[in-house]
C-alpha distance (Angstrom), angle and dihedral (degrees) to the residues before:
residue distance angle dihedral
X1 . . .
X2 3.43 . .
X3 4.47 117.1 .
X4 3.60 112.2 -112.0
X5 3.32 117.0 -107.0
X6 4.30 122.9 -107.1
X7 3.92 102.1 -107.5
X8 3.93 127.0 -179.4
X9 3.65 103.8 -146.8
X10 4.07 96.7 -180.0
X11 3.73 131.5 -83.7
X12 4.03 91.2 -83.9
X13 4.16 93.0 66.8
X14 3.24 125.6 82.6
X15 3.91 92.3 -149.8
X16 3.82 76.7 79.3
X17 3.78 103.5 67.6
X18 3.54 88.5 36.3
X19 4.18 84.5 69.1
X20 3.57 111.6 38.4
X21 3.57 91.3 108.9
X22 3.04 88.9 55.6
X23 3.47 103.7 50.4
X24 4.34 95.0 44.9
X25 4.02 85.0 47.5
X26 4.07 83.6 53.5
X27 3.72 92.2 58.9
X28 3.10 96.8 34.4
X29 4.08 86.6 68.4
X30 3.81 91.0 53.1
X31 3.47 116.0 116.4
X32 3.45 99.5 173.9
X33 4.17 99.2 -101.5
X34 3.68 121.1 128.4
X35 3.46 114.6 -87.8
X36 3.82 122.4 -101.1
X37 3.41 102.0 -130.3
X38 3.84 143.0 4.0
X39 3.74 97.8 -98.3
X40 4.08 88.7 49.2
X41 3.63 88.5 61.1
X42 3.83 93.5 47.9
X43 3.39 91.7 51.6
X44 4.07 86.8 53.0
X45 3.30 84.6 46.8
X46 3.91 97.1 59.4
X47 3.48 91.5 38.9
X48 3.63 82.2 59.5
X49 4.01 93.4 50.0
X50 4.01 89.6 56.2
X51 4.02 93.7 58.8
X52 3.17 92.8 40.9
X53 4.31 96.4 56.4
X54 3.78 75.1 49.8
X55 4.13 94.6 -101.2
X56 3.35 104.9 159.3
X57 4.20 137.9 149.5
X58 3.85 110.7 -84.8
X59 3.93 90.8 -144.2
X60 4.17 97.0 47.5
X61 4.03 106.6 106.6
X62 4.22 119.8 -122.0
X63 3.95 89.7 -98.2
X64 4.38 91.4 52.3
X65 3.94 85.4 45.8
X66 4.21 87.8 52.8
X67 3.56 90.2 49.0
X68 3.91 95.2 43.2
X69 4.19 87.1 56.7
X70 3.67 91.3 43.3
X71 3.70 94.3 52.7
X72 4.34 87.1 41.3
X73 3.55 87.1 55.8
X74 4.00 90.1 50.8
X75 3.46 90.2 43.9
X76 3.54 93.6 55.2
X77 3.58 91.5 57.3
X78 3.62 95.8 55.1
X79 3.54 97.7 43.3
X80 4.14 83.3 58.6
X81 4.22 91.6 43.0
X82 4.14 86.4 57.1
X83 4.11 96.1 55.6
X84 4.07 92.2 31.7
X85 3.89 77.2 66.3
X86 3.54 95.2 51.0
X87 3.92 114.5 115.1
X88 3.70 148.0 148.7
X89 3.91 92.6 -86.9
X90 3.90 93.8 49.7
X91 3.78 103.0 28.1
X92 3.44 95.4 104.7
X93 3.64 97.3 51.1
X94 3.53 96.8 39.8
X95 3.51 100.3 62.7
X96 3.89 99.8 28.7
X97 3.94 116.1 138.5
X98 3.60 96.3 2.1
X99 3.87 105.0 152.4
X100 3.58 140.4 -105.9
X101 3.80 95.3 -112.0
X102 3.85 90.3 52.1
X103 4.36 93.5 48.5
X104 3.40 92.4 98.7
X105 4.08 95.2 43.3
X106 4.11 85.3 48.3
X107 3.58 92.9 52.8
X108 3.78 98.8 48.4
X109 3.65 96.8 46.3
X110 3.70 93.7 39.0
X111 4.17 76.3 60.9
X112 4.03 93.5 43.2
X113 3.64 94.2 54.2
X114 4.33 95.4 45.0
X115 3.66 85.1 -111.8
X116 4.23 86.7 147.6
X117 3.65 90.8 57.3
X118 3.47 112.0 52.3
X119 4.28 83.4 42.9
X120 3.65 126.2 77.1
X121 3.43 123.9 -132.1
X122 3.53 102.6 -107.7
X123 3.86 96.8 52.7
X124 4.01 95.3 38.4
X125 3.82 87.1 53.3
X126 3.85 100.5 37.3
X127 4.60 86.2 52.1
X128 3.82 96.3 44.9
X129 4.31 87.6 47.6
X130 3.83 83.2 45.7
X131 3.40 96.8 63.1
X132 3.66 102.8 36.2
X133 4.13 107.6 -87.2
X134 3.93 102.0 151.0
X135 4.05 111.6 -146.6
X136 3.30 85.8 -113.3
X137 3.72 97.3 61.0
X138 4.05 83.9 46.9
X139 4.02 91.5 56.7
X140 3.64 92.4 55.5
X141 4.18 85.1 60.6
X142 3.89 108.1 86.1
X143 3.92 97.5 -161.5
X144 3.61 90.1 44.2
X145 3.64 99.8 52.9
X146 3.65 89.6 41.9
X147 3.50 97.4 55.2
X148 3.50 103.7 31.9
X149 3.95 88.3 41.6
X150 3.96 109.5 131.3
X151 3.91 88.6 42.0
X152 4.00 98.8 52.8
X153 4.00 83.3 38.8
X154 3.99 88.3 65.8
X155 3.80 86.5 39.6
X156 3.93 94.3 61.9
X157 3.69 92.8 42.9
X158 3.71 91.9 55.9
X159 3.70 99.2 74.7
X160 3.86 128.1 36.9
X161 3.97 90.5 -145.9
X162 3.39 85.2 67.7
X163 3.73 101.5 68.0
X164 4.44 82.4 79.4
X165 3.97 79.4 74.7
X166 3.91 94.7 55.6
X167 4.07 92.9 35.0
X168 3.77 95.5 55.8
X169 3.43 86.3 47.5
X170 3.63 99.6 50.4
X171 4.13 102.5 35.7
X172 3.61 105.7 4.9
X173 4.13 108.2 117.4
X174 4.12 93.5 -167.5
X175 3.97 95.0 49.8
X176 4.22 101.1 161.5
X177 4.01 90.4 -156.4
X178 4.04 129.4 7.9
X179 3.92 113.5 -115.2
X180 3.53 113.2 -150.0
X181 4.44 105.4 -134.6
X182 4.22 118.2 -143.2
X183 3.51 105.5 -87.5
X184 3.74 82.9 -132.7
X185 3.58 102.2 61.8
X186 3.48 107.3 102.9
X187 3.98 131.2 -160.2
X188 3.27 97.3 -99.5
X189 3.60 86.4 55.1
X190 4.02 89.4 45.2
X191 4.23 89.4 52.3
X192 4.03 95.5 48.4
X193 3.43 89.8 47.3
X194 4.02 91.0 55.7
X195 3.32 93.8 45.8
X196 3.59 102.9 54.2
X197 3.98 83.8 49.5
X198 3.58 89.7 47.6
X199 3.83 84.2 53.7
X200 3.26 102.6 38.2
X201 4.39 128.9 93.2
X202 3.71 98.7 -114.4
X203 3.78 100.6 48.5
X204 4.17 105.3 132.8
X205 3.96 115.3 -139.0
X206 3.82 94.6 -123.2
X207 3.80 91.9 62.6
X208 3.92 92.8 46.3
X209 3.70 80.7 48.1
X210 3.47 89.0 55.7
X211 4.05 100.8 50.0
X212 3.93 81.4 45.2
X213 3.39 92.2 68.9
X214 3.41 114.9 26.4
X215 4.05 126.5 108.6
X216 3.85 120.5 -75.3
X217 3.79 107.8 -115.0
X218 3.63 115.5 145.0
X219 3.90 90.9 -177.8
X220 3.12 103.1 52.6
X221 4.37 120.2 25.4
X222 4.01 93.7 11.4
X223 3.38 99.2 -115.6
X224 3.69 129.5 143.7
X225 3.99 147.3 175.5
X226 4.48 84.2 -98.9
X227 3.99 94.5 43.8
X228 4.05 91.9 49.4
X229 4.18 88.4 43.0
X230 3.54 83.6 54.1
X231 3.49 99.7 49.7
X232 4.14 92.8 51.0
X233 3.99 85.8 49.8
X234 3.60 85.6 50.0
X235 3.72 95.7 44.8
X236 3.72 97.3 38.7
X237 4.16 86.2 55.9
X238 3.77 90.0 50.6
X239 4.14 91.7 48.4
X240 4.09 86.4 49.6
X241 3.49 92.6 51.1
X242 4.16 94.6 42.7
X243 3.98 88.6 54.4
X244 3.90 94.6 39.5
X245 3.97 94.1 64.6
X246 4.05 88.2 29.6
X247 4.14 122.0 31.0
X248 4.19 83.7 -167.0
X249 3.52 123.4 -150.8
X250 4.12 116.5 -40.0
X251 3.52 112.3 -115.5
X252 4.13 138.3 161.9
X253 3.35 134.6 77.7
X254 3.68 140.1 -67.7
X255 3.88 126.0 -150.9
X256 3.56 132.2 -179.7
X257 4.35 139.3 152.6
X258 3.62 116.2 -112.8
X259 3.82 119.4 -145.2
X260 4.25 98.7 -159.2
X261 4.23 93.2 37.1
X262 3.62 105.7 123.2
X263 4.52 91.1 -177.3
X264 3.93 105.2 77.2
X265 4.12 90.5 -124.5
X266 4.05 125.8 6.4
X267 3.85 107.5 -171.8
X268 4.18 126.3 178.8
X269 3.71 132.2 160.7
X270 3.44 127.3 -135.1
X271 3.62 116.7 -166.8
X272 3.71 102.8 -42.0
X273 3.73 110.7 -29.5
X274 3.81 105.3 76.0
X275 4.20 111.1 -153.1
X276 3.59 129.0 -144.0
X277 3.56 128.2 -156.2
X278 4.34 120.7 -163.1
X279 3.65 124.9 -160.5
X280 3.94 106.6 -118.1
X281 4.12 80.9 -160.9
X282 3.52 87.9 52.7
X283 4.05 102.7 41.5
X284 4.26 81.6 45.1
X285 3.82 101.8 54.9
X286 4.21 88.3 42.0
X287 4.05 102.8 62.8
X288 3.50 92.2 117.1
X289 3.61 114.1 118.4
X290 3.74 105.1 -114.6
X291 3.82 85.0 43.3
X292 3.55 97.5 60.4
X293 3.87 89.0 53.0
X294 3.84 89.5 53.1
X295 4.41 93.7 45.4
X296 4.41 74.1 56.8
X297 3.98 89.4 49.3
X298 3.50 103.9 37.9
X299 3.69 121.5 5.6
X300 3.89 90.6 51.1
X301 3.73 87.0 31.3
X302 3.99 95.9 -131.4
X303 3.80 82.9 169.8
X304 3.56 142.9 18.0
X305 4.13 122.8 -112.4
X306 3.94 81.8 -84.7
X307 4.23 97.4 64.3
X308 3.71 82.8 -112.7
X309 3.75 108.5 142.0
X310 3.66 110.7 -121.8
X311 3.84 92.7 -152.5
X312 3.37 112.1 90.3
X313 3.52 134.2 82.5
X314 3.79 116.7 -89.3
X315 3.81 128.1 -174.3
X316 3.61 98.3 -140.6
X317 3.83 90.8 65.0
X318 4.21 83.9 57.6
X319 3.89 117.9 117.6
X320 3.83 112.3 -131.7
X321 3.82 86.0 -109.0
X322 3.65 92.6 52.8
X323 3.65 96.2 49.6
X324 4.08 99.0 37.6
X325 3.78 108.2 29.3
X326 4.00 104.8 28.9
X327 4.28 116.2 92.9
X328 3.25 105.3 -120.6
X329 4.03 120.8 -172.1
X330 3.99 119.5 -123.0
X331 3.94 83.2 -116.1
X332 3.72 97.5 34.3
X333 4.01 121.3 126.9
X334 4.01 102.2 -126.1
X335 3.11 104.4 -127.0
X336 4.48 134.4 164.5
X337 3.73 143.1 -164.0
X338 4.17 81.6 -87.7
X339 3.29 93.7 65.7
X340 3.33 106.6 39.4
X341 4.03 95.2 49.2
X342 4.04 78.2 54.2
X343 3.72 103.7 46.8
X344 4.16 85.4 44.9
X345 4.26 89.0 50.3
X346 4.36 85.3 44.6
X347 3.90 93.1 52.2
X348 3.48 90.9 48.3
X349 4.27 96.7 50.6
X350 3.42 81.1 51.6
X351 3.66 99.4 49.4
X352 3.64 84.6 38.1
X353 3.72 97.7 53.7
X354 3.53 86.7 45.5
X355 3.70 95.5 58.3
X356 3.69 93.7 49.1
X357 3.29 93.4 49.5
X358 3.78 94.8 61.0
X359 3.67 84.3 55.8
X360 3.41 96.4 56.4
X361 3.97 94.4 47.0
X362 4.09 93.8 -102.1
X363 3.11 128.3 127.4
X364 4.17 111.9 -149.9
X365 4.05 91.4 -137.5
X366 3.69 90.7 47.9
X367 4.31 83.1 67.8
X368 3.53 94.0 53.5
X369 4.05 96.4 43.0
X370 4.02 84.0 48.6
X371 3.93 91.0 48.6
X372 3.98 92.5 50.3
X373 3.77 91.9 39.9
X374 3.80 107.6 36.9
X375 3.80 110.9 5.1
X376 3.98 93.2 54.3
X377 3.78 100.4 45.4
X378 4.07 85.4 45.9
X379 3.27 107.9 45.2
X380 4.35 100.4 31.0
X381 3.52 98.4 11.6
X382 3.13 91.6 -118.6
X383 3.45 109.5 158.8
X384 3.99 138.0 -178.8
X385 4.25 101.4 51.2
X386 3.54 117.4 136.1
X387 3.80 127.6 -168.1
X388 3.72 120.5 170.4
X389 3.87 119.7 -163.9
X390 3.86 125.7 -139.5
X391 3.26 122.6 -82.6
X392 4.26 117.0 -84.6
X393 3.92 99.1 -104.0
X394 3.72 104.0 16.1
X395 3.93 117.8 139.9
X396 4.02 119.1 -112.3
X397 3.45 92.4 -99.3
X398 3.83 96.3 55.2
X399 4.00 88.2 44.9
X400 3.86 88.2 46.3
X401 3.55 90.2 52.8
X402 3.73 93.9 44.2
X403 3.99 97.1 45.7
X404 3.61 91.9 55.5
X405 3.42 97.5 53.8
X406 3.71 97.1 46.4
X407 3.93 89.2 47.7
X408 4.26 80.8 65.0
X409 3.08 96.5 51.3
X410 3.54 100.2 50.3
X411 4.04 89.3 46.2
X412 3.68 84.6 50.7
X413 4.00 95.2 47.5
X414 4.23 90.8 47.7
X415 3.90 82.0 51.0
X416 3.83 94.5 60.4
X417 3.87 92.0 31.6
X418 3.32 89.5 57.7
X419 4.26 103.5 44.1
X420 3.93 83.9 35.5
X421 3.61 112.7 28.1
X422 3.32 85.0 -138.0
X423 4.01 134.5 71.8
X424 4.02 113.2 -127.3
X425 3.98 104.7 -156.3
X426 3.77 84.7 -166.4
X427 3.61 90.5 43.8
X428 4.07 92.8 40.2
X429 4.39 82.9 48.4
X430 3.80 99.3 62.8
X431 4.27 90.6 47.0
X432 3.23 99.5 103.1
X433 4.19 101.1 145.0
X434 3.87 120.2 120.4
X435 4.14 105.2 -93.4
X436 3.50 113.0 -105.8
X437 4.13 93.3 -147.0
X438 4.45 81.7 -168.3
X439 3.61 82.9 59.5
X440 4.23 115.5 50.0
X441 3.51 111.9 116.3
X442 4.17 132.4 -120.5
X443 3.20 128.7 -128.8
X444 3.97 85.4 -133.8
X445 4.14 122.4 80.9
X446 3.65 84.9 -145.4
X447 3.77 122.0 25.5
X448 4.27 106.8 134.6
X449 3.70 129.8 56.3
X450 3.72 115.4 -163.1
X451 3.63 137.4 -179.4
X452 3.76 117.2 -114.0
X453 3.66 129.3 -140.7
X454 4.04 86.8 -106.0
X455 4.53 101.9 136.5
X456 3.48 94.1 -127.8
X457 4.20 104.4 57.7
X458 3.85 81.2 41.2
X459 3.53 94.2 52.3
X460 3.89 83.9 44.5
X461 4.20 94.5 58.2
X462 3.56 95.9 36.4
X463 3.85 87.7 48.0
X464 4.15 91.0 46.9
X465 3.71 111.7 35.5
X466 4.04 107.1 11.4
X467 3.60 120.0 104.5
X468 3.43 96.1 -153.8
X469 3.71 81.3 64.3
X470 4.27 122.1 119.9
X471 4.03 89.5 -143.4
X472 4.15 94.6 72.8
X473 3.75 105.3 70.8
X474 3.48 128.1 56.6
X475 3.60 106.5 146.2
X476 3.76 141.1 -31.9
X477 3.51 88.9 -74.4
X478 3.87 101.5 40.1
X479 3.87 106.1 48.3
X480 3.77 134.8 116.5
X481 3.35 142.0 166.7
X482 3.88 87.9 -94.9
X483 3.91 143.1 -20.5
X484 3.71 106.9 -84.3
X485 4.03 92.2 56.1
X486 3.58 89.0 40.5
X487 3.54 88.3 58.4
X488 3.92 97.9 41.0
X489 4.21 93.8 38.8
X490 4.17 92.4 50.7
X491 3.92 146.5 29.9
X492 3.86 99.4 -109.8
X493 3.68 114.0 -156.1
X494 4.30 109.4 -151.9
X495 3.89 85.0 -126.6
X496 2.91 102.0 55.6
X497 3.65 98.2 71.7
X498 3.21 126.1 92.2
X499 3.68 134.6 -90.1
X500 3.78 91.4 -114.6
X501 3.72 93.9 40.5
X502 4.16 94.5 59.4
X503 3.68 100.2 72.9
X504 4.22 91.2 56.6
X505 4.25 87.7 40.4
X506 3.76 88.8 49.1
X507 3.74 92.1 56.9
X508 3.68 95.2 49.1
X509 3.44 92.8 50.0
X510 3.79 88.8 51.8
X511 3.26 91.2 51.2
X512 3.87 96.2 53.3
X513 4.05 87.0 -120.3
X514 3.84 84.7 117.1
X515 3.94 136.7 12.0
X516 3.53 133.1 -138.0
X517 3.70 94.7 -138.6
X518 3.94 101.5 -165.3
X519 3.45 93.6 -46.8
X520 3.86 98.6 -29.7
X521 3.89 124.3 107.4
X522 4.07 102.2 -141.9
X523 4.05 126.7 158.6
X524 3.57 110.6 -81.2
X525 3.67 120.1 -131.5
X526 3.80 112.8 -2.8
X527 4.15 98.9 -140.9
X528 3.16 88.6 49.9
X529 4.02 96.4 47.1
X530 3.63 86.4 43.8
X531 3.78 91.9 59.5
X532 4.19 92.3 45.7
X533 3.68 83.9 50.5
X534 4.12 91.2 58.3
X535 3.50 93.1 42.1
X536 4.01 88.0 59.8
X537 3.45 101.3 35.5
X538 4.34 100.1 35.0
X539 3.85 96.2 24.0
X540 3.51 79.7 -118.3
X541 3.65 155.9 28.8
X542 4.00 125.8 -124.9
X543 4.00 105.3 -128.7
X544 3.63 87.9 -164.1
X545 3.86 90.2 71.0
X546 3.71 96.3 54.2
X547 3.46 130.1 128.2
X548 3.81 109.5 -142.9
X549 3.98 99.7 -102.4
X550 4.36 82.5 53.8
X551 4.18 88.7 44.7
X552 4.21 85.5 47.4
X553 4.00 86.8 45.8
X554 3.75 90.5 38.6
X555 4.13 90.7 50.5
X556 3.64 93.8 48.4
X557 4.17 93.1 46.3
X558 4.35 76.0 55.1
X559 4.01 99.2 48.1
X560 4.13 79.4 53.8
X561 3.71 95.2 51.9
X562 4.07 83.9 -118.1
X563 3.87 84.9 132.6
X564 3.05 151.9 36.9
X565 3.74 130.9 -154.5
X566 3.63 139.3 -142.9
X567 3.71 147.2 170.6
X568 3.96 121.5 -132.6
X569 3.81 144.9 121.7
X570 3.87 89.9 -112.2
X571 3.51 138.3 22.8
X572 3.25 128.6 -109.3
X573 3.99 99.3 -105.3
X574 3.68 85.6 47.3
X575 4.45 104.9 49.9
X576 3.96 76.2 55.6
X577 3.77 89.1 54.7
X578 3.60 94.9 50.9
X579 4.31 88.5 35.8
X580 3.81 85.7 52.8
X581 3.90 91.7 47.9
X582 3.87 99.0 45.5
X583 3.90 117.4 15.3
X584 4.10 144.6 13.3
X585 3.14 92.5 -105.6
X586 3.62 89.5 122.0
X587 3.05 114.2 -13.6
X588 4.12 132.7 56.3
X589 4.01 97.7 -164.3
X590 3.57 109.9 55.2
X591 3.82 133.8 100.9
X592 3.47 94.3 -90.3
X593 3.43 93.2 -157.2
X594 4.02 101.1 165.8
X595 3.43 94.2 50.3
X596 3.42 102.7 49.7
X597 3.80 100.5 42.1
X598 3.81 94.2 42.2
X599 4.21 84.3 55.2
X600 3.44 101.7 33.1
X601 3.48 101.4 -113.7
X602 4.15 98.1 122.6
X603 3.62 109.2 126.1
X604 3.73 110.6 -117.3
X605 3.44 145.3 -148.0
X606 3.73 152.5 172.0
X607 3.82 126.1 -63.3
X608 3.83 137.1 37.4
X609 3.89 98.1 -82.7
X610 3.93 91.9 51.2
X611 3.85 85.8 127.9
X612 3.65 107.6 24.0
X613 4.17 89.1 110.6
X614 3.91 80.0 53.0
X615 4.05 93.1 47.6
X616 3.75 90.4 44.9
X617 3.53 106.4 52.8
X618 3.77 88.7 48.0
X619 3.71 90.5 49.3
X620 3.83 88.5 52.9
X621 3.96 92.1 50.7
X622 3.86 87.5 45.2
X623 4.11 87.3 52.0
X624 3.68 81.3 43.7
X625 4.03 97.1 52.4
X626 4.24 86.0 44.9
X627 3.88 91.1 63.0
X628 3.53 94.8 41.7
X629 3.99 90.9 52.8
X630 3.46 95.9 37.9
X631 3.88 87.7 53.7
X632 3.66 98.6 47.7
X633 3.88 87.7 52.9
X634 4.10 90.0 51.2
X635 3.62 88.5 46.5
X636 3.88 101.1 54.2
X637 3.60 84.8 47.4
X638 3.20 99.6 61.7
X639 4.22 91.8 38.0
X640 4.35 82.1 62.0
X641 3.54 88.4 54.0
X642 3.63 93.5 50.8
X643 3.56 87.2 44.0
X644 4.09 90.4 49.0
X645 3.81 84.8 54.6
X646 3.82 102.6 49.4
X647 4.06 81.8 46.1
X648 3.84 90.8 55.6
C-alpha cells in the first residue's frame, strides 16, 4: 500500500496537528537536491506550508527550529526550480503519477511557476489527463481555465454528464470548491448541454432538481420556463420509478377528532408518522372567536410560548445528512424531514379546523374578518382594518385568489397603522408595490434579538447546541447529541473531560456560559441559557417576551456585540417562510402560490377542490399573519405600560 502523502490542510483542521511531525521530519530529510519527481516536491512544498503557519514540534530546541526554517526556505526554492522547468517537451514526465490528494497542489503551482504558458494546450492537457487530473479538478484552476479556455470549452461540451460540473456551479448552494467556467462558453452552449443531460440515461435527480429550480435567465445560464418543465418531467419519472421498485419508509402525519377523549390533544409517534388526536368536547365548547385563534396558537402549536411561529424551516432542526450530503440550489429553501412532517401535520389543523367549523355553522374567514373588524378596534382601539371574506359558494380557486389579496392588504394597512397610527384609505389605495413580508413594521422599537457574526457567541452556539461540536462525547457513558443536553441529561465531573475538550470548557466557564460548580460543569444562568437556546433553535429570540433576568441577560449579550437587534412584524427565519410560500423573492423552489394565482399561471385541473391545497396553505399563513399582529399589538401594550411605570 502506498504511504500517504504529508498534506497541510490550513491552521483550522485538525488533520494539521495531527502531521507536524511529519512535516519537520520531511525537511529535516532535505538535502537540498532536486526532487525526483513532481509529487516529492509537493510534498516539500507542504512541508514548507506547515513552518511557515508556524507548525512546528513542541519538544524541538530554538537551534532545530532555526535549522527547520532554513531548510523550509531551501525547500521552497527547489520546489519552485522543479515546475520553472516544466515545459511542453517534459510535461508529461514531469508530472506523471502525482496523486489524487496532491491534484489540486499540482495545478496551482503548475500556475505559480507559468507552467501554462510556456505549454501548449494539447500537451498541458494530454499530461494532467495522464496522470489522473479530472476536468473538473482543472475548472476549479483560474489560470488554467483562462488560458486553456476554448480547449476545456470543447471538453465540457463533449459529454452530457458533464453539465453536473456547470450546474453545481451555477445553482448549487453547498458547492465544496468554486470552478471557474470558459469565458467562451456561451448560453446557448450552457442550455444544449442541459438538455442532452436532461435527456440522457445517467442524469441524477438532485441535478434535475437543481435546473428545476434555478432562476430564469436566458442570457446568461440558458435556462428557460421549457428546460425547467423538462427537468420536473424528468425528475418526476425518476421519483416514480425510485418508489416503484422501493415503497421507502412511511412517514407523515395522521390527525383525527376523538369523540370519548377527555385531554384536549393526545399526540405519539410511531416510527415516522407522528398522530394527533383532538378532543371533539374540547374543539365544541371553544367556537368562540378569540378561542379559535388560540386552538391555532396553542393547541396546534402554530408558535412557541415566545409568538414565534414554529412553521418555518430552521437549520438547527437539520440532520447532518441533510445539511452535508443533500444538493441544495443557490436559491433553494432548506428545508428537512422535520419540517416537512410539520408543515404536512399544519395543513391538516387547518383543513381540520376548517372542516369542523362548517359543522358548527362557522366559517374560518369569518374569524379573521371579525378579529380585524371588531377584536382590534375593541381591544387596542385600533380602528380602520378591513378584511373581507370570500364570497359564500365560490370555488377554491376564486377563494385562493381572494385570500391572497386580502392578506396584502392587511400587511399593507398594519404598515401604515403602524408608521401613522392611523390607516389612510386614500393613502392605503395608491400602494400598489409587491409586500416585502421581511420588511412590515412593529409597533415595538425593539422586538428581535439576534446573534451577530461576532467569533466568540458563534463559538458559544456551535460549542452548546451543535452536533458537529467536540464538547458532546466523552465516553460511552457521557455522550449526547450536543453540550447543553449533555450537561442537563448527566452529572459532568470537570475531569472527566478530555484533554482536548478543556481549552473550549475553560472559555465557557470564563465567560459565565457554564459554571464549574465544585467540580461539576452545569449551565450557567438559566435566562440567559434560555435565550442562547432561541437563538439556535428560532434564529432568534423576541426581547419583547422577556422576563427581566432574560432582558438583563439579553442587555449584557448587546453591550458585547453578541446581538443584534431589530424591529419587524416577523423574523427573519419567518418573512422567508412566508417568501418561500408565496413569491421569488428568495427563493426559486417553493409553491409560489401568490404569484401564480394572482397571474394565472396555477396549473389546473378537474373538480371543485382543484385548489383547496392552494386555499389552505394560504389560509394557514393568513392564521399565521393574525397571531403575529395580534401579538405585536399585545406586546406594545404592555411596553407603554412599562413605559407609564418608569415615567411614574
Amino acid at each position: 500500500m502506498r504511504k500517504r502523502r504529508l498534506r497541510f490542510y490550513g491552521s483550522g483542521d485538525y488533520a494539521t496537528y495531527w502531521q507536524v511531525e511529519d512535516a519537520a521530519a520531511v525537511l529535516s530529510a532535505f538535502r537540498g537536491d532536486e526532487p525526483a519527481d513532481a509529487a516529492t516536491a509537493i510534498e516539500l512544498h507542504n512541508a514548507h506550508l506547515f513552518l511557515q503557519a508556524g507548525f512546528v514540534p513542541a519538544s524541538i530546541s530554538e537551534s532545530e527550529q532555526t535549522e527547520l526554517a532554513e531548510k523550509s526556505v531551501r525547500a521552497r526554492g527547489a520546489v519552485a526550480r522543479y515546475f520553472t522547468q516544466v515545459d511542453a517537451s517534459n510535461v508529461l514526465d514531469r508530472i506523471l503519477d502525482v496523486p489524487r490528494e496532491y491534484h489540486s497542489d499540482l495545478l496551482t503551482l503548475l500556475a505559480n511557476n507559468r507552467a501554462y504558458e510556456r505549454c501548449d494546450a494539447d500537451a498541458m492537457l494530454k499530461a494532467l489527463f495522464g496522470t489522473g487530473v479530472r476536468l473538473g479538478e482543472m475548472l476549479a484552476n483560474k489560470k488554467l481555465v483562462r488560458q486553456y479556455d476554448a480547449q476545456l470549452r470543447v471538453l465540457l461540451l463533449v459529454q452530457s454528464k458533464n453539465a453536473e460540473l456547470l450546474i453545481r456551479q451555477l445553482f448549487s448552494k453547498d458547492r465544496r470548491k468554486s470552478h471557474y467556467l470558459p469565458s467562451s462558453l456561451t448560453a446557448s452552449d450552457l442550455r444544449d448541454l442541459m438538455a442532452r443531460y436532461i435527456r440522457s440515461d445517467d442524469a441524477n435527480s438532485n441535478y434535475l432538481r437543481l435546473i428545476e429550480t434555478a432562476p430564469i435567465s436566458e442570457k446568461t445560464t440558458g435556462v428557460d420556463a421549457r428546460l425547467k418543465l423538462e427537468a420536473k418531467r424528468r425528475r418526476d419519472l425518476e421519483t416514480e420509478a425510485i418508489f416503484r421498485e422501493n415503497p421507502g419508509i412511511k412517514s407523515g402525519a395522521e390527525i383525527r377528532i376523538a369523540d370519548e377523549q377527555d385531554e384536549p390533544v393526545v399526540s405519539d409517534l410511531e416510527g415516522m408518522v407522528v398522530r394527533f388526536s383532538y378532543s371533539r368536547q374540547w374543539l365544541e365548547e371553544s367556537t368562540d372567536y378569540p378561542s379559535i385563534l388560540n386552538n391555532f396558537q396553542h393547541l396546534f402549536e402554530f408558535t412557541d410560548e415566545s409568538a414565534l411561529l414554529s412553521l418555518p424551516a430552521y437549520h438547527s432542526e437539520l440532520g447532518v445528512f441533510e445539511r452535508f450530503m443533500m444538493t441544495s440550489g443557490q436559491t433553494d429553501y432548506h428545508i428537512g424531514a422535520a419540517y416537512r412532517v410539520r408543515d404536512m401535520t399544519s395543513t391538516l389543523q387547518t383543513q381540520l379546523m376548517l372542516s369542523f367549523l362548517v359543522s358548527q355553522g362557522i366559517e374560518l374567514e369569518s374569524v379573521v374578518s371579525w378579529f380585524f373588524h371588531s377584536y382590534l378596534p375593541a381591544e387596542f382601539n385600533a380602528r380602520g382594518f378591513s378584511f373581507r371574506q370570500s364570497a359564500t359558494g365560490s370555488s377554491f380557486l376564486e377563494r385562493t385568489r381572494h385570500l391572497l389579496v386580502e392578506m396584502e392588504s392587511v400587511a399593507r394597512q398594519f404598515s401604515l397603522y403602524v408608521e401613522d397610527g392611523e390607516i389612510d384609505r386614500e393613502l392605503l389605495a395608491m400602494s400598489s408595490d409587491n409586500i416585502r413580508y421581511r420588511e412590515i413594521p412593529s409597533l415595538l422599537e425593539h422586538k428581535y434579538l439576534y446573534s451577530s457574526d461576532a467569533p466568540e457567541v458563534q463559538g458559544i452556539l456551535h460549542a452548546l447546541f451543535s452536533d458537529q461540536s467536540t464538547m458532546n462525547y466523552i465516553d460511552d457513558e457521557l455522550q449526547a447529541d450536543d453540550l447543553a443536553t449533555l450537561l442537563l441529561r448527566n452529572v459532568v465531573p470537570y475531569s472527566r473531560f478530555e484533554e482536548h475538550q478543556t481549552s473550549m470548557l475553560d472559555q465557557l466557564i470564563a465567560l459565565e456560559i457554564l459554571w464549574n460548580d465544585a467540580g461539576r460543569v452545569r449551565i450557567g444562568d438559566a435566562a440567559q441559557f434560555l435565550l442562547l437556546r432561541s437563538l439556535h433553535m428560532n434564529e432568534a429570540a423576541n426581547y419583547a417576551h422577556l422576563a427581566p433576568r432574560g432582558r438583563a441577560a439579553a442587555d449584557k449579550m448587546l453591550d458585547r456585540g453578541w446581538l443584534n437587534q431589530a424591529a419587524s412584524l416577523l423574523t427573519t427565519a419567518e418573512s422567508s417562510y412566508f417568501n418561500y410560500q408565496l413569491n421569488k423573492a428568495e427563493f426559486h423552489d417553493g409553491p409560489e402560490i401568490r404569484n401564480k394565482y394572482l397571474h394565472g399561471s396555477q396549473v389546473d385541473a378537474d373538480g371543485p377542490s382543484a385548489h383547496f391545497e392552494a386555499y389552505v396553505t394560504t389560509l394557514k399563513l393568513m392564521i399565521s399573519l393574525v397571531i403575529k399582529i395580534n401579538d405585536d399589538f399585545l406586546c406594545a401594550r404592555i411596553e407603554d405600560g412599562r413605559d407609564e411605570n418608569r415615567h411614574d
